[in-house]
PAZAPA-4460 file (N, C-alpha, C; in steps of 0.05 Angstrom, whole numbers, plus 32768, in hexadecimal, padded with zeros to 4 digits):
% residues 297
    n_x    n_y    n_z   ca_x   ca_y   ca_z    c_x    c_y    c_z   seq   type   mol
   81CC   8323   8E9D   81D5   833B   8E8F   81F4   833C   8E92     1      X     A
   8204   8346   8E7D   821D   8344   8E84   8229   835C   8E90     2      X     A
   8246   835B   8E8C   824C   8379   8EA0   8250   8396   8E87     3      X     A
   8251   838D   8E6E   8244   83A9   8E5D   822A   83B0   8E5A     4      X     A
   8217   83A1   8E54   81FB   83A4   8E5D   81FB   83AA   8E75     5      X     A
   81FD   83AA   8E92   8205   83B1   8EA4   820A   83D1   8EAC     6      X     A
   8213   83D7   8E9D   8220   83EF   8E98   8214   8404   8E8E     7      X     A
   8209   83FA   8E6F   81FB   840F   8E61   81E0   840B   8E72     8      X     A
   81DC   8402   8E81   81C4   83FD   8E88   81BC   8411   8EA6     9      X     A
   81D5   840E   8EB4   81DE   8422   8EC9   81E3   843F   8EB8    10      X     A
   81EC   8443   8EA3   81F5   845F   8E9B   81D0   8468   8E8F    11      X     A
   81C3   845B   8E8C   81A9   8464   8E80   8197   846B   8E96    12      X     A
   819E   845A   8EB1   818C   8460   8EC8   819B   8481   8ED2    13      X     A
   81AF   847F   8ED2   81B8   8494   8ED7   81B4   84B3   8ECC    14      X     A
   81B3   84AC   8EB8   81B4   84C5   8E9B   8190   84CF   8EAA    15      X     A
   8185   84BD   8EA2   816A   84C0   8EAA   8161   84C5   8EC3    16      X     A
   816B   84BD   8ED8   8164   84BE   8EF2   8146   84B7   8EF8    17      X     A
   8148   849E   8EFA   812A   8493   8EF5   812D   8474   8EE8    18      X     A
   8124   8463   8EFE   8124   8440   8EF2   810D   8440   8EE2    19      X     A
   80F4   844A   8EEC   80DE   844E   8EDF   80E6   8453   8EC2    20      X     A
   80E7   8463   8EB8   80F1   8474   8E94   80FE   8463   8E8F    21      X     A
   8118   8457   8E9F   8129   8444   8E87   8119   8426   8E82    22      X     A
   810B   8414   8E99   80FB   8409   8E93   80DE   840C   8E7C    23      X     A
   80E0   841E   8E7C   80CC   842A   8E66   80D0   842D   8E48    24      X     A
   80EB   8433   8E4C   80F8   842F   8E32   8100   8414   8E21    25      X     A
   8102   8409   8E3D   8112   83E9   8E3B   80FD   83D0   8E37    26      X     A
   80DC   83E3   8E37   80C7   83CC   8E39   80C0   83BB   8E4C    27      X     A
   80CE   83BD   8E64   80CC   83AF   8E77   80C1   83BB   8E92    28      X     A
   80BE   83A5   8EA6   80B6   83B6   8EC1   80C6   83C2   8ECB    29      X     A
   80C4   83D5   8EE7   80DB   83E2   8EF0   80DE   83D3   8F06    30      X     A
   80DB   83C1   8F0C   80EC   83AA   8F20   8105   839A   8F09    31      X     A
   8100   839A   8EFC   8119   838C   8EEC   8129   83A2   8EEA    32      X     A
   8120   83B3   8EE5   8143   83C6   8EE0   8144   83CB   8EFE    33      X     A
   8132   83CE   8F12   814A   83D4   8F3A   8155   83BC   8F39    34      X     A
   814A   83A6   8F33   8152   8388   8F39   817D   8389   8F2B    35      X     A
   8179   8392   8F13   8184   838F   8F01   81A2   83A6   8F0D    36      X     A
   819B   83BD   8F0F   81AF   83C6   8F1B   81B0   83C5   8F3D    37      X     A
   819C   83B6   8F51   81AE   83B1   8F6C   81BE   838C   8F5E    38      X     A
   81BA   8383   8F4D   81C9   836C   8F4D   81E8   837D   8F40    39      X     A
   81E7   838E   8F38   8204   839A   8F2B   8214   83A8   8F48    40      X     A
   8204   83B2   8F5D   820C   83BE   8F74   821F   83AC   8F81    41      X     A
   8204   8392   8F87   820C   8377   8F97   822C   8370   8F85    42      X     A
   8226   8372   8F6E   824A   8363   8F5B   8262   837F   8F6C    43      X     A
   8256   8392   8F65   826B   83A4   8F66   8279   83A2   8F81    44      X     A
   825F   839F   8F9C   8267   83A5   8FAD   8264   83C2   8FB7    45      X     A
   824F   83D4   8FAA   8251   83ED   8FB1   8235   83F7   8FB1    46      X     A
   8233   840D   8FC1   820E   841C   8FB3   8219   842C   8FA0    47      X     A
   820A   842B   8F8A   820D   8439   8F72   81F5   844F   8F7A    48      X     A
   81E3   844F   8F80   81CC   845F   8F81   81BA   8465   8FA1    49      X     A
   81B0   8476   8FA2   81A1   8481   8FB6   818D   8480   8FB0    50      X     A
   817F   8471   8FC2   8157   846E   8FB4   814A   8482   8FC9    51      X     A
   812D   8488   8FB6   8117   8491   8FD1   8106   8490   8FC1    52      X     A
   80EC   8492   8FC4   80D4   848F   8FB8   80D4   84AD   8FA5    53      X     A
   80E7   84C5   8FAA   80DD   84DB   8F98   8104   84DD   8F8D    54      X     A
   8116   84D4   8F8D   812C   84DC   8F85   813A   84CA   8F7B    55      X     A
   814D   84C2   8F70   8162   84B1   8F68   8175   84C4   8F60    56      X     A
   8191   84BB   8F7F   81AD   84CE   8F72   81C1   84BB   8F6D    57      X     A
   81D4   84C4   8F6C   81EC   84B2   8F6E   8207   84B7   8F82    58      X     A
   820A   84A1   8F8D   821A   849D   8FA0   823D   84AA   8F94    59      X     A
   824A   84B3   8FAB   8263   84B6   8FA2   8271   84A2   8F8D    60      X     A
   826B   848B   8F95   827B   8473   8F85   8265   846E   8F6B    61      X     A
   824C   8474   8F6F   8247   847C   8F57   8244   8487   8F3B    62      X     A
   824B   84A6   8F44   8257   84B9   8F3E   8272   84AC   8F29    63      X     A
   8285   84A1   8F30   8298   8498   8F2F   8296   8482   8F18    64      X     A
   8287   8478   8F21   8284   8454   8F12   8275   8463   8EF6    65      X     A
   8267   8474   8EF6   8255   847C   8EDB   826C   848B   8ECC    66      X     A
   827D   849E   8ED6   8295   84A2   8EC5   82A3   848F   8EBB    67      X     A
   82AA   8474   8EC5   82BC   8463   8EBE   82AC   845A   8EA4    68      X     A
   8290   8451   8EB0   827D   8443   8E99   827F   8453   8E7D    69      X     A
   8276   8467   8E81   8274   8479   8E65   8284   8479   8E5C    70      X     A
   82A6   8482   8E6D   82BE   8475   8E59   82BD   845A   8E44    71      X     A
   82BA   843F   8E59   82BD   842F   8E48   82AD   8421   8E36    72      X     A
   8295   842E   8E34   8278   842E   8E28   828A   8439   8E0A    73      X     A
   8289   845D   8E0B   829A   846B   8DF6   82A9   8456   8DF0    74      X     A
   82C4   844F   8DF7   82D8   8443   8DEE   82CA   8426   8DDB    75      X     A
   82B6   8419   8DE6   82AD   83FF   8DDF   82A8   8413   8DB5    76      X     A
   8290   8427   8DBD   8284   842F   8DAE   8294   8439   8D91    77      X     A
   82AD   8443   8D99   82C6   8447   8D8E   82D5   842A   8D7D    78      X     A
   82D5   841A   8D8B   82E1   8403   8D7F   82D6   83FE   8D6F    79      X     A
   82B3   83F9   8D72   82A0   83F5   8D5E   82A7   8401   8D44    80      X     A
   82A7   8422   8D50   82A0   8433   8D2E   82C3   842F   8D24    81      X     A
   82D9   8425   8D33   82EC   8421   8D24   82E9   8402   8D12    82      X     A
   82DC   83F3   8D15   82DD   83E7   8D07   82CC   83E9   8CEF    83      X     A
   82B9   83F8   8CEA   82AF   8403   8CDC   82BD   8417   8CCE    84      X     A
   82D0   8427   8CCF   82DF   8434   8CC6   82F6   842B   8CAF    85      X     A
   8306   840B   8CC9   8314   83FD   8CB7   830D   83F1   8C91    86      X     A
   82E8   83E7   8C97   82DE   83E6   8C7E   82D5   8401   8C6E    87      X     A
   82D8   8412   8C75   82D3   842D   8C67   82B6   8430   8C69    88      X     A
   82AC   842D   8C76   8288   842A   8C7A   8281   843A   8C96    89      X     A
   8280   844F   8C8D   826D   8462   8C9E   8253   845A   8CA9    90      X     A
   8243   8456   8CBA   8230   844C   8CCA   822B   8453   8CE1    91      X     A
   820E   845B   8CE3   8202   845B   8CFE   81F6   8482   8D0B    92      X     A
   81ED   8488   8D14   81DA   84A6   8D1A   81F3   84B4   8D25    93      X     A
   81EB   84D3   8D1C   81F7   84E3   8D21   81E2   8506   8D1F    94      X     A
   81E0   850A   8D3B   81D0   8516   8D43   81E1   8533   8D48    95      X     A
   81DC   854D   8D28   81E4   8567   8D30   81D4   857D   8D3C    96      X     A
   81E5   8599   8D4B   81D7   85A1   8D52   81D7   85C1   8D3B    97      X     A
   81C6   85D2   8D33   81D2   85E7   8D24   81BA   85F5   8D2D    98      X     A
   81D3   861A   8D25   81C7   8632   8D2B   81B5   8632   8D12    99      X     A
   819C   863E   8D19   8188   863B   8D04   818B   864F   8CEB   100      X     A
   8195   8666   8CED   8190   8676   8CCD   81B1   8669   8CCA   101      X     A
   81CE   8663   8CCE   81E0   8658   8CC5   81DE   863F   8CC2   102      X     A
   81C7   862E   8CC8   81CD   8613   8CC3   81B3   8610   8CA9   103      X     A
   81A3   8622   8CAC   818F   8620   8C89   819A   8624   8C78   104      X     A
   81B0   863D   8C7A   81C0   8653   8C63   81DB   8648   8C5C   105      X     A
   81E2   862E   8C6B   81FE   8631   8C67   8202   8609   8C62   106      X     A
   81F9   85FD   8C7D   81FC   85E6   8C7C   81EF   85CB   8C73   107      X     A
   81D7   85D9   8C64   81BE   85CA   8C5B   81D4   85B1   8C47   108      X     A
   81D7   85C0   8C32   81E5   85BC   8C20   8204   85A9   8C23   109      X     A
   8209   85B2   8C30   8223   8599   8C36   8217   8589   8C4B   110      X     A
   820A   857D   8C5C   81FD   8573   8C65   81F3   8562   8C5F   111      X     A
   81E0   856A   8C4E   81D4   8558   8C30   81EA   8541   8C21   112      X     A
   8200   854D   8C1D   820F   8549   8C01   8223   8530   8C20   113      X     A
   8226   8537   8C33   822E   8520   8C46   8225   8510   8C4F   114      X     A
   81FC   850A   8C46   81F0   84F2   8C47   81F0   84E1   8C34   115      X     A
   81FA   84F1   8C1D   81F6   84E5   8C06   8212   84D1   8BFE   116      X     A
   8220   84DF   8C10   8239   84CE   8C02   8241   84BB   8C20   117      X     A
   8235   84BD   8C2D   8233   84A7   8C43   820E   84A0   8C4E   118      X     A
   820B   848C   8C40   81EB   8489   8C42   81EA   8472   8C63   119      X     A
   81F3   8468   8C67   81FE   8463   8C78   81F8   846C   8C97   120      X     A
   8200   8490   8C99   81FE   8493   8CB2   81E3   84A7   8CB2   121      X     A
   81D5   84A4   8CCD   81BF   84B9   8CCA   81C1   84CC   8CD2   122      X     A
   81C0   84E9   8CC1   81BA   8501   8CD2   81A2   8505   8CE1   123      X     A
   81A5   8513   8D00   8197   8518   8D08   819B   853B   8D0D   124      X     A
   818A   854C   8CFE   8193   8569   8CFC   817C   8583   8D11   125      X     A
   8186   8587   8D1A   8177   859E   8D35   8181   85B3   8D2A   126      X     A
   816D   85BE   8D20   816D   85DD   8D1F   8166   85EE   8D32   127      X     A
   8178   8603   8D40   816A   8612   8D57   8181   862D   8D61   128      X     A
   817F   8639   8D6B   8194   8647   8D6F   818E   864B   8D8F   129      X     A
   8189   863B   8D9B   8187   8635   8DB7   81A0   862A   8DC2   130      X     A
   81A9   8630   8DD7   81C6   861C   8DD8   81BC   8602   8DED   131      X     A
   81C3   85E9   8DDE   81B9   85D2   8DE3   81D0   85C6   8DF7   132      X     A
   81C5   85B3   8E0B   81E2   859E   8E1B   81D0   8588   8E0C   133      X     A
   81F8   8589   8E02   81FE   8577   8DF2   81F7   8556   8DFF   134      X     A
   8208   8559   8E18   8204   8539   8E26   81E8   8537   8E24   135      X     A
   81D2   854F   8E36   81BF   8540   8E39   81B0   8542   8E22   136      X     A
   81AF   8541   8E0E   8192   8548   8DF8   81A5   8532   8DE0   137      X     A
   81BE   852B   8DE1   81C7   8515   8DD6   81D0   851D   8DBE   138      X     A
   81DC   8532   8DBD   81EA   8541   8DA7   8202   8537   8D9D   139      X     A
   8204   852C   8D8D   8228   851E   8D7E   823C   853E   8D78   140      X     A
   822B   8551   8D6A   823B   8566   8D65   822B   857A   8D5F   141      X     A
   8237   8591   8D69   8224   85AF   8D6A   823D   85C3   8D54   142      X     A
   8229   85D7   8D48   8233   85DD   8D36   822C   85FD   8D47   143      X     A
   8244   8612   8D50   823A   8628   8D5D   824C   863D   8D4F   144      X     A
   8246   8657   8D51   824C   866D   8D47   824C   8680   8D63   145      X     A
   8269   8682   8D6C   826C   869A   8D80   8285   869F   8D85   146      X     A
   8288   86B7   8D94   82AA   86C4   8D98   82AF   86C2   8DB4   147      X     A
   829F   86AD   8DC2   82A1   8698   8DE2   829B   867C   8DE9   148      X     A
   82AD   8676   8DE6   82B1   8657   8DE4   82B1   864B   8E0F   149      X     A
   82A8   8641   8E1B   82B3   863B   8E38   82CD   8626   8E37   150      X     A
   82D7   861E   8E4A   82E8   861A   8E4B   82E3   85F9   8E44   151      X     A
   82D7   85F2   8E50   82CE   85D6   8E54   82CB   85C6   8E35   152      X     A
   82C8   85DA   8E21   82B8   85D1   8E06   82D3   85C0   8DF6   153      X     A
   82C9   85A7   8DE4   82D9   8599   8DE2   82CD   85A6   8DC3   154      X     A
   82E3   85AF   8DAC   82DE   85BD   8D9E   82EF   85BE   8D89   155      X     A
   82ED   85C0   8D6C   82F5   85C8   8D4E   82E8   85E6   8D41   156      X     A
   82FC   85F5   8D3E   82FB   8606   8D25   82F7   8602   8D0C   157      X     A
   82D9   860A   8D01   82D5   8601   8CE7   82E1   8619   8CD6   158      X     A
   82D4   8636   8CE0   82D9   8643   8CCF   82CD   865B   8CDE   159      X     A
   82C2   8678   8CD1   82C4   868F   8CE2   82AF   869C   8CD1   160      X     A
   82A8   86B6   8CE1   8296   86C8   8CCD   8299   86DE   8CDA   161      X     A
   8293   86F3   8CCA   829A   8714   8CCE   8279   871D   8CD0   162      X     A
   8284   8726   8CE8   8267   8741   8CF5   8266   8752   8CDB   163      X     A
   824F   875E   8CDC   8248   877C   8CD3   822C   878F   8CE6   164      X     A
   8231   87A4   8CE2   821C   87B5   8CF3   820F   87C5   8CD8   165      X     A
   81F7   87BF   8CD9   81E8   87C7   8CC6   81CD   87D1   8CCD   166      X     A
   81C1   87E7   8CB5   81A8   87F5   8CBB   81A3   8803   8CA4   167      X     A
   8180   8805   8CA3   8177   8801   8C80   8180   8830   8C86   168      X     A
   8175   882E   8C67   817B   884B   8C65   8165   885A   8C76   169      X     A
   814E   884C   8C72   8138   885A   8C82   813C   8865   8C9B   170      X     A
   8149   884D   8CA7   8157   885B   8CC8   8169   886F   8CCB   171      X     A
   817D   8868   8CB6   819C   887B   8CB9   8184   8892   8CB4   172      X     A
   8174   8895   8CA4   816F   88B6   8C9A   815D   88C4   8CB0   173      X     A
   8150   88B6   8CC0   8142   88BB   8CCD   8158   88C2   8CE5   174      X     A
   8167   88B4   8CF3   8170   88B4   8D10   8192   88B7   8D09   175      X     A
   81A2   88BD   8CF5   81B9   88C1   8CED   81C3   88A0   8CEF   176      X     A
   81E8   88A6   8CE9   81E9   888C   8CE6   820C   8893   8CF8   177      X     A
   8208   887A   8D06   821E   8885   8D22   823B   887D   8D12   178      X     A
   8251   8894   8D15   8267   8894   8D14   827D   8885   8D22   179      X     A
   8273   8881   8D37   8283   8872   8D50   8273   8864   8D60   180      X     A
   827E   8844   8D64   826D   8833   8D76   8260   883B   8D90   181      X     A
   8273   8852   8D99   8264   885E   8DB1   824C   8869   8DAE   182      X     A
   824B   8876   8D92   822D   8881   8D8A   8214   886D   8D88   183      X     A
   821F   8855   8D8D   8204   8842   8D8B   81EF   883F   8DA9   184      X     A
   81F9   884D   8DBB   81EB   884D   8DD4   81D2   885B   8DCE   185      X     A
   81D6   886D   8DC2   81BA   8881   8DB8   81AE   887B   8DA1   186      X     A
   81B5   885E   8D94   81A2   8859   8D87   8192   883C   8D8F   187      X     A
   817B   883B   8D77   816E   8817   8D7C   817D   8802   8D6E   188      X     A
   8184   87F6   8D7F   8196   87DE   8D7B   817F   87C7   8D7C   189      X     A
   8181   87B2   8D63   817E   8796   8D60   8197   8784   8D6E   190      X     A
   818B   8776   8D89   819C   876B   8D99   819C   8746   8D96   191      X     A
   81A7   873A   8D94   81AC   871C   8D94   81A9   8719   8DA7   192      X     A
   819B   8709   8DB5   8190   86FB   8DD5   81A6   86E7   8DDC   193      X     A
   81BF   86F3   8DF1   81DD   86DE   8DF9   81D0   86DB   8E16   194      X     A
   81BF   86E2   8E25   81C2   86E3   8E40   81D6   86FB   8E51   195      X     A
   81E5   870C   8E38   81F5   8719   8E47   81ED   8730   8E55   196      X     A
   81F2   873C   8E6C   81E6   8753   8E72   81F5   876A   8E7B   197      X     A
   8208   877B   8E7A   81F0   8792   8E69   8204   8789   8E49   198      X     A
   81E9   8789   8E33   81F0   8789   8E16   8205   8796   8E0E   199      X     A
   8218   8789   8DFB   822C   87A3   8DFA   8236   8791   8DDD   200      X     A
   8240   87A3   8DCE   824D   8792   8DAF   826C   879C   8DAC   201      X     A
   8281   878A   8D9F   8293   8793   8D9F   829D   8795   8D86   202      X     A
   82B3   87AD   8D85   82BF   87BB   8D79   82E1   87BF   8D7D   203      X     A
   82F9   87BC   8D61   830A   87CE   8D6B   830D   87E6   8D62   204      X     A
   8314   87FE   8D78   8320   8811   8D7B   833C   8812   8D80   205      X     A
   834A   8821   8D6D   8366   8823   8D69   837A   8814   8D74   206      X     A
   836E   87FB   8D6A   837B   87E5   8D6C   837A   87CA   8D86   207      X     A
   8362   87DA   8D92   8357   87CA   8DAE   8338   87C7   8DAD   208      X     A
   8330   87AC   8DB7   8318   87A5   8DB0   8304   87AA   8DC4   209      X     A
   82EF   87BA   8DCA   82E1   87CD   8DDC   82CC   87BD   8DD3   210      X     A
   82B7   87C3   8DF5   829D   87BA   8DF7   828F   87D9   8DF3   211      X     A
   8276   87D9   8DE0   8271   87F1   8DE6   8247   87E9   8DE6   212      X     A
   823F   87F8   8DFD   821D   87F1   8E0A   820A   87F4   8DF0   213      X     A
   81FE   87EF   8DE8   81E2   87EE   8DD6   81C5   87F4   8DEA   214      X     A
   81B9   87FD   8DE2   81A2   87FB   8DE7   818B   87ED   8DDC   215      X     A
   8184   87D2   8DDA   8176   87C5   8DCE   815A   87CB   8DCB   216      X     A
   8156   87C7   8DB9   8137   87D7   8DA8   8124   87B7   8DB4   217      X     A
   812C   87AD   8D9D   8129   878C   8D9B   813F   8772   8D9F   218      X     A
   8132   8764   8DAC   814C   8753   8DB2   813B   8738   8DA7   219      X     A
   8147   871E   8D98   8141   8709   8D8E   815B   86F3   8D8F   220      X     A
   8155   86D9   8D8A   816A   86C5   8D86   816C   86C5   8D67   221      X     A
   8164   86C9   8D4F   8168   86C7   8D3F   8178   86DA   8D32   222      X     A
   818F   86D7   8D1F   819A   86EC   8D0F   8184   86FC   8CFC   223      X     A
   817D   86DF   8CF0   816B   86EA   8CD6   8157   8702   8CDD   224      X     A
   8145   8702   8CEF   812B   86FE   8CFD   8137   872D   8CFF   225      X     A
   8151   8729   8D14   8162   8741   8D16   8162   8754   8CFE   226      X     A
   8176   8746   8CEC   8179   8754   8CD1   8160   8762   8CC0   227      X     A
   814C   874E   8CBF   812D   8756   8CB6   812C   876D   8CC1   228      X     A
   8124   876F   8CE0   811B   877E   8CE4   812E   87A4   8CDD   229      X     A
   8148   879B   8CE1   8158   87B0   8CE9   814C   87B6   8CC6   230      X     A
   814D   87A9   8CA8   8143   87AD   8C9A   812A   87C1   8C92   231      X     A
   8117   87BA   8CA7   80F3   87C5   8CAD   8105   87DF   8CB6   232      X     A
   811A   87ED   8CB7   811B   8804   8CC4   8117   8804   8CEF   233      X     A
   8118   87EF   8CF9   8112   87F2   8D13   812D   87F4   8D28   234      X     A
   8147   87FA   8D1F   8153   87F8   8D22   817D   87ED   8D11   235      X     A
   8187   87F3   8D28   81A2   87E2   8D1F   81AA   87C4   8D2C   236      X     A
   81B6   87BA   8D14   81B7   879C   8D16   81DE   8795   8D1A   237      X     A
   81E3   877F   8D24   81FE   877E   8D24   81FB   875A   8D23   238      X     A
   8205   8756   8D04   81FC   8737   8D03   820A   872C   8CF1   239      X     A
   8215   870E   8CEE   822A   8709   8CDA   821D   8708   8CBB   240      X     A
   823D   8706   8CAD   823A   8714   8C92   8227   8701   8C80   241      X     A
   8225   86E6   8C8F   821F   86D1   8C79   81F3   86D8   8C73   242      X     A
   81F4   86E2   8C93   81D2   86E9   8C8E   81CD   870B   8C81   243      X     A
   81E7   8720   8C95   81E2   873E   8C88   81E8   8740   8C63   244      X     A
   81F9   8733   8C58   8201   8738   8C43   81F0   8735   8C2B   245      X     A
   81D6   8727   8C28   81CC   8722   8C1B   81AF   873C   8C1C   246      X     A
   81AB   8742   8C30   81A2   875A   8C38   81B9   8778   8C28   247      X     A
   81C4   8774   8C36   81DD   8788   8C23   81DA   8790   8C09   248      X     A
   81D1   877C   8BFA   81DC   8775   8BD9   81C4   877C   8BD0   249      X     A
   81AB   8783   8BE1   818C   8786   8BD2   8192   87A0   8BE5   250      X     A
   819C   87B0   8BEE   819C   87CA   8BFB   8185   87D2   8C05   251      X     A
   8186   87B0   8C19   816A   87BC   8C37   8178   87BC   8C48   252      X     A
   8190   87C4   8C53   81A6   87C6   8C64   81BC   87D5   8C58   253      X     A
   81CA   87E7   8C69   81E2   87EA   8C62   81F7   87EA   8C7C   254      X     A
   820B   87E2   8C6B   8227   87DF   8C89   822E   87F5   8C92   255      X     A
   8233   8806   8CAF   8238   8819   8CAE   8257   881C   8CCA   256      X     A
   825D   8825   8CD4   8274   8821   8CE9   8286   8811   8CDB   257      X     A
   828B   8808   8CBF   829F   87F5   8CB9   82BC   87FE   8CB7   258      X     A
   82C6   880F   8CC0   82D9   881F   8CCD   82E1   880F   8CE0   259      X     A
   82CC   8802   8CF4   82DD   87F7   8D0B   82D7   87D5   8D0B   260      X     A
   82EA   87CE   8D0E   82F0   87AC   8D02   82E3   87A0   8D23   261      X     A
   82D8   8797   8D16   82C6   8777   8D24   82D2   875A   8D29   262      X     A
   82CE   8751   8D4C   82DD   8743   8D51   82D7   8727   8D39   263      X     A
   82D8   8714   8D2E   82D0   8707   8D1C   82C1   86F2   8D3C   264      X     A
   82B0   86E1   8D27   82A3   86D4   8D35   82B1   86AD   8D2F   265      X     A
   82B4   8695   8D42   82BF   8687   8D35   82A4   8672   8D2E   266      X     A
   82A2   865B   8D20   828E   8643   8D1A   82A0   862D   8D1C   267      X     A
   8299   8620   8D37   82A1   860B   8D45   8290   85F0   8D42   268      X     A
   82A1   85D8   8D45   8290   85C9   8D47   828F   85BC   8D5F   269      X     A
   8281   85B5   8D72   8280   85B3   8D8C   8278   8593   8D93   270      X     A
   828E   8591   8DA7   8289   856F   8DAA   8280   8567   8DC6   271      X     A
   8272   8558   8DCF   826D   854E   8DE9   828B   8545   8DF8   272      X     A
   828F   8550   8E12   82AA   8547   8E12   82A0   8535   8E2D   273      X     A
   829A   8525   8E29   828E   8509   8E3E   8298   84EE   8E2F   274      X     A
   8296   84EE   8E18   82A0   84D6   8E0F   82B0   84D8   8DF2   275      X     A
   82B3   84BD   8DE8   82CA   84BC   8DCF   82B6   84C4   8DBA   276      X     A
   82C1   84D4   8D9E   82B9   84D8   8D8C   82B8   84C6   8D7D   277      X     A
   829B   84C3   8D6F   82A2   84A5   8D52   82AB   84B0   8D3C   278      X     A
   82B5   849A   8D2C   82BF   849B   8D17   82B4   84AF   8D01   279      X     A
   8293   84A9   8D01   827B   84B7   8CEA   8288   84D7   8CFC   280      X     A
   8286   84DE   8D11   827E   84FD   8D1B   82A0   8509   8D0F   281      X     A
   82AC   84FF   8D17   82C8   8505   8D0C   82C7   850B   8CE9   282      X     A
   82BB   84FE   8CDF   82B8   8504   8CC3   82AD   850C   8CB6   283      X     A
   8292   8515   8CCB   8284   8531   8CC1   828B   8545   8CCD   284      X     A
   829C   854E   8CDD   82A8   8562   8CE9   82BA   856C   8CD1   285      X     A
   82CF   8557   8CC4   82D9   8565   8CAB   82D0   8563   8C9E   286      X     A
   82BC   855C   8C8F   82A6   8562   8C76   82A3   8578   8C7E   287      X     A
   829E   8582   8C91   828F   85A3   8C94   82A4   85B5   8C9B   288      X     A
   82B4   85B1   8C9B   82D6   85BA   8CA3   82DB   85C3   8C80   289      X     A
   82D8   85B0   8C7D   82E7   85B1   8C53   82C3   85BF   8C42   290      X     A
   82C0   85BA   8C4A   82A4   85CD   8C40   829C   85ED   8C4B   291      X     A
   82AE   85EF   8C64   82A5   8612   8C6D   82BC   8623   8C61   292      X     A
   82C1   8620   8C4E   82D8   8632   8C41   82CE   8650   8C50   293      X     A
   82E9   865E   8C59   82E5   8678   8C64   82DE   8684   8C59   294      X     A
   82E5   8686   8C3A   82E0   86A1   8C2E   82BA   869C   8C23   295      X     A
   82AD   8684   8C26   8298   8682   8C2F   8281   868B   8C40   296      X     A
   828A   868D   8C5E   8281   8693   8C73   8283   86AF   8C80   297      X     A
***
């Protein structure tokens, strides 16, 4: 085995934590892959790994050596898709991740129209509005919609979308219809499931942007799923324009608090920041960059 096989071979036992699984993958017994990485130990000169019959960790120098690897794994992987680039020939999987009612409603369509003009590379498309790790589930690029980014996130601005707070007439007539965001404590709020606790939506007030508490009726991960219902009369909804607006325009919703301006929300495209970007991910990042026109979204 040479010392790149070597490598990806160590970064797969690792990823996995388990000789067993990568042997499994690899078709072979799992004495050839221990065999295979203590002969890489013996070269190195180091323990890469900690055995026991129920664990496999990794050693400080471990630790260490799998960062270097993945570097120059990426970098190998990079040269590749540059040379593929040089001939203008896009090639090889590309695995996205998308929020589910903005990636049916918005990105189906250019998506499409970027396999077609590169037949070449494969999409792999996840619909979900779960927030996925990227490293481990093998994500090339996540496509997210929020106004909190962490720090860590290796990241592009595609483009943005505007909140609205909305509720069908049935409700306003029944339970009034609140003048000021503070007035939303006393009513039923349709809540978006962030993990955050205690719920709260924001708003500016005279020129400063305030958290103000909800009381959630219903709480869901879906926009769409929200808007419906806030529709059925069960409440108020606070959800972007690209899912409320179409609701709007058949007047099973109406906007109401639009007096007070809404922080906008941004649509990022989100990159694994462990290794180098290829050529294909780079080029569907602006395909969808030149396709989210703002006044769109």
């Amino acid at each position: 085995m040479d010392r790149l096989q070597a490598m990806q071979l160590f970064v797969r036992v690792a990823e996995l934590n388990s000789f067993s699984a990568v042997a499994q993958q690899m078709g072979v017994a799992r004495s050839v892959v221990t065999r295979q990485i203590a002969a890489l130990e013996r070269h190195l000169g180091l323990k890469l790994m900690a055995r026991s019959t129920r664990r496999l960790t990794l050693t400080s120098a471990g630790a260490a050596y799998l960062e270097k690897c993945r570097d120059i794994l990426n970098r190998v992987d990079a040269a590749e898709t540059g040379i593929a680039e040089e001939s203008q020939l896009l090639r090889g999987p590309v695995r996205i991740s998308l929020p589910l009612s903005f990636g049916l409603m918005r990105m189906v369509s250019p998506l499409l129209e970027f396999a077609r003009t590169y037949p070449e590379v494969s999409l792999e498309m996840d619909y979900s509005d779960r927030r996925v790790n990227l490293f481990e589930e093998g994500i090339d690029l996540a496509i997210r919609i929020t106004g909190h980014l962490g720090d860590s996130a290796v990241v592009r601005k595609l483009s943005s979308v505007q909140l609205r707070t909305v509720a069908s007439s049935d409700y306003l007539q029944r339970f009034g219809c609140p003048q000021h965001p503070s007035e939303l404590m006393h009513h039923a709020c349709l809540v978006y499931t962030t993990g955050e606790s205690p719920q709260t939506w924001r708003y500016q007030v005279d020129g400063v942007v305030q958290r103000f508490p909800v009381q959630p009726r219903l709480h869901a991960n879906n926009g769409q799923a929200l808007t419906e219902a806030a529709a059925e009369g069960l409440g108020i909804a606070l959800q972007p324009d690209f899912i409320v607006d179409p609701f709007i325009q058949t007047e099973r919703v109406a906007a109401i608090l639009t007096h007070f301006e809404i922080p906008a929300l941004g649509i990022y495209a989100i990159l694994p920041g462990n290794r180098q970007v290829p050529h294909r991910v780079r080029v569907l990042m602006d395909f969808l960059a030149d396709h989210l026109d703002p006044k769109q979204t």
